[in-house]
C-alpha positions as semicolon CSV with decimal commas, in nm:
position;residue;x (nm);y (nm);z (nm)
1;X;-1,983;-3,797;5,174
2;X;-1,747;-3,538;5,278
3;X;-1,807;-3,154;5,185
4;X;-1,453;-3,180;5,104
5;X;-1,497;-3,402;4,795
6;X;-1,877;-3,212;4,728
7;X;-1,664;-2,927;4,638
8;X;-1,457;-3,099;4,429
9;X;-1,702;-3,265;4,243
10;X;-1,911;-2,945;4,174
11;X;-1,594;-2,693;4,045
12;X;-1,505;-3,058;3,780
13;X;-1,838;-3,029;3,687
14;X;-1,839;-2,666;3,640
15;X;-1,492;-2,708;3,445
16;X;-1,632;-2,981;3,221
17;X;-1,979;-2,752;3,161
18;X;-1,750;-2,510;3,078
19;X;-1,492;-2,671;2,830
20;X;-1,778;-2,830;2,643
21;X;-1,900;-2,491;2,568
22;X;-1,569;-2,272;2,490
23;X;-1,388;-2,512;2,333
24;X;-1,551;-2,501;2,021
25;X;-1,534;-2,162;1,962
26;X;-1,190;-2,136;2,072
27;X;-1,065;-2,401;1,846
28;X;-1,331;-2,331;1,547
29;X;-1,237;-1,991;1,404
30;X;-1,452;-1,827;1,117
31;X;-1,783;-1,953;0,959
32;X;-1,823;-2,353;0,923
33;X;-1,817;-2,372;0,524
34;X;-1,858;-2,794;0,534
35;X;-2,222;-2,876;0,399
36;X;-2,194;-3,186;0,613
37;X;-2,073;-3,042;0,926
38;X;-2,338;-2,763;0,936
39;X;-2,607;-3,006;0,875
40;X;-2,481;-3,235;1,137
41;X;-2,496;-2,903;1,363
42;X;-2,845;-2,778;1,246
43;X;-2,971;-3,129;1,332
44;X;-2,800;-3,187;1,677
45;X;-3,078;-3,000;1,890
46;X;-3,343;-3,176;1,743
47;X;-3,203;-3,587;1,784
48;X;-3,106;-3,486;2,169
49;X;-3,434;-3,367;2,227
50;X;-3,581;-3,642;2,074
51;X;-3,354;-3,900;2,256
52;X;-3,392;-3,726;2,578
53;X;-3,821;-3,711;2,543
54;X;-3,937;-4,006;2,294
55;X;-3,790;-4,298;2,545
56;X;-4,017;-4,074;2,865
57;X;-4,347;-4,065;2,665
58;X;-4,352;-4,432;2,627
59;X;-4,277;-4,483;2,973
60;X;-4,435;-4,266;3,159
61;X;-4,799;-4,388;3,084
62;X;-4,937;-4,730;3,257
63;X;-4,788;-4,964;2,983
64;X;-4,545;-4,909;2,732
65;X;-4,859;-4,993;2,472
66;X;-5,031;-4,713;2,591
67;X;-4,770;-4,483;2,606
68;X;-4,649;-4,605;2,204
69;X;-5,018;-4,558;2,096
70;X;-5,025;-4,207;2,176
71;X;-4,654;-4,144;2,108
72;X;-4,763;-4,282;1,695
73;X;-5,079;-4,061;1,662
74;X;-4,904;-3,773;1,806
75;X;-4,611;-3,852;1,503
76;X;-4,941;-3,901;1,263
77;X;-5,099;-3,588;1,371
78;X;-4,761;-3,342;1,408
79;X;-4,703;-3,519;1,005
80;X;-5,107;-3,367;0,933
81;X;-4,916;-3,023;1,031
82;X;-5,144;-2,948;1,391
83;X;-4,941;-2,735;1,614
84;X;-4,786;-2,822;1,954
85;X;-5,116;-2,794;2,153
86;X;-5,353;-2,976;1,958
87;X;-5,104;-3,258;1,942
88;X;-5,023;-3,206;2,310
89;X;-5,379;-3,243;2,389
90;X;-5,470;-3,525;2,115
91;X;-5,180;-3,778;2,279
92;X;-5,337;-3,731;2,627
93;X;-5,656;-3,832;2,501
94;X;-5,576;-4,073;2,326
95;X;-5,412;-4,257;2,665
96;X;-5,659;-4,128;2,915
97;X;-5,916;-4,372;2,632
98;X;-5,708;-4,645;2,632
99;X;-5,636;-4,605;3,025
100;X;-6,052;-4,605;3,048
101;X;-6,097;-4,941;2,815
């Protein structure tokens, strides 16, 4: 590949970062008063993070079975309100077990 074309494709990037980011305030001017919108935006952290991390945990262990074992008794134990290290540490026990058997 050319540096040439590197360049180029590094300041588009930085120009579509960029727009993604100032657009919306640019074009959105005042306080969002549309019950659905803001709830769309409260939410929109939460289902990318869970899109980007839910499809890794199942994957990343040995077998998918292993990985969807301990993905479902994390869900059960975050539900029983345990914070992020117990549930942390509960998941990777639960598939270093099923890894052993």
């Amino acid at each position: 590949m050319e540096k040439h074309s590197v360049i180029i494709y590094i300041l588009l990037g930085i120009v579509v970062t960029n727009l993604i980011r100032v657009l919306p305030m640019v074009c959105i001017k005042g306080q969002i008063r549309n019950r659905f919108v803001r709830s769309f935006l409260y939410y929109v952290p939460y289902v990318t993070l869970a899109v980007m991390t839910f499809p890794d945990m199942v994957l990343a262990a040995p077998t998918p079975i292993v990985g969807t074992v301990a993905l479902l008794t994390g869900i059960v134990a975050a539900w029983l309100r345990l914070g992020l290290l117990p549930v942390a540490a509960i998941c990777c026990a639960i598939a270093y077990l099923m890894i052993g058997f």
